[in-house]
C-alpha positions in Angstrom: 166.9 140.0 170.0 169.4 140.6 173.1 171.5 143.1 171.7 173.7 145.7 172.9 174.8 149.1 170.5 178.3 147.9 171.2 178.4 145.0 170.5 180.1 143.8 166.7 178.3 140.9 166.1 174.8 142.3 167.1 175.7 145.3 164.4 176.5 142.2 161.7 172.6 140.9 162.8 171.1 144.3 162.5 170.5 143.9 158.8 169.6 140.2 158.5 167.1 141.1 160.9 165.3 143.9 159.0 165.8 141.9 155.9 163.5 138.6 158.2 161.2 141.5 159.8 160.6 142.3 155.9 160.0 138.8 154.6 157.7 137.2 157.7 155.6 140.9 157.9 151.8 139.7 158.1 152.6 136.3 159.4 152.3 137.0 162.8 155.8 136.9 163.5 157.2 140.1 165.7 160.6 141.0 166.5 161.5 142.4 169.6 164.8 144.1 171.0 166.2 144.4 174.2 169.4 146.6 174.0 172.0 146.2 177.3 173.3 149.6 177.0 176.0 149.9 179.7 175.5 152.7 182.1 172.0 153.2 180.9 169.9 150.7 180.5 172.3 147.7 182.0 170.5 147.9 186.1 166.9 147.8 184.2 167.6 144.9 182.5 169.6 142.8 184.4 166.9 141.0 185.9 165.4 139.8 182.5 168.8 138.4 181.1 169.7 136.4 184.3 165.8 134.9 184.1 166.1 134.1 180.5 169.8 132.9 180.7 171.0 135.4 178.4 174.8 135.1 178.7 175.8 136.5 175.2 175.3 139.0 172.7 173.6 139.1 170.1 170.7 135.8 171.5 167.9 135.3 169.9 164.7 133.6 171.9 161.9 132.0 170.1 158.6 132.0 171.2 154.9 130.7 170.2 152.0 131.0 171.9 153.8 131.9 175.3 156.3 128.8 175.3 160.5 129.1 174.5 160.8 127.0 170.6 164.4 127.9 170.1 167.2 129.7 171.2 169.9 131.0 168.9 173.6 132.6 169.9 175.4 134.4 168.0 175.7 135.5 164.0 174.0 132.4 162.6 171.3 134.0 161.0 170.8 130.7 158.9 169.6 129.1 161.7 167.4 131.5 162.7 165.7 131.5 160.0 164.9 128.0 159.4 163.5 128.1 163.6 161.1 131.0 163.0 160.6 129.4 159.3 159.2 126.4 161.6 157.3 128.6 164.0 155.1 130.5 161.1 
């Protein structure tokens, strides 16, 4: 999850993310958050959103066993769902 603490959508996500961490705990599946906090941590991760073409906030990348499945923008946490649904 490419997220930032400012941004409103990303706080909408914040709770249909626990609510997935919750549901796929002991399938292998593990969340990960990189927060773009402006004046802090923006320099340190600038690098990683330009080589993983993160233009937006929230995006969620999908990955199994090293290779991108699916990439999700925005608040459609129905969608995301059914892509790590297929990746279990």
């Amino acid at each position: 999850m490419f997220s930032s603490p400012y941004c409103g959508p990303c706080l909408l996500m914040e709770p249909k993310i626990e609510e997935m961490v919750q549901e796929f705990s002991g399938t292998g599946v593990q969340i990960f958050k990189v927060n773009l906090t402006p004046g802090k941590s923006a320099s340190s991760v600038k690098a990683l959103f330009k080589e993983l073409s993160v233009r937006e906030l929230p995006t969620f990348l999908a990955y199994k066993d090293g290779e991108l499945q699916g990439k999700i923008v925005g608040t459609r946490s129905a969608e995301l769902h059914e892509l790590i649904s297929g990746l279990v």
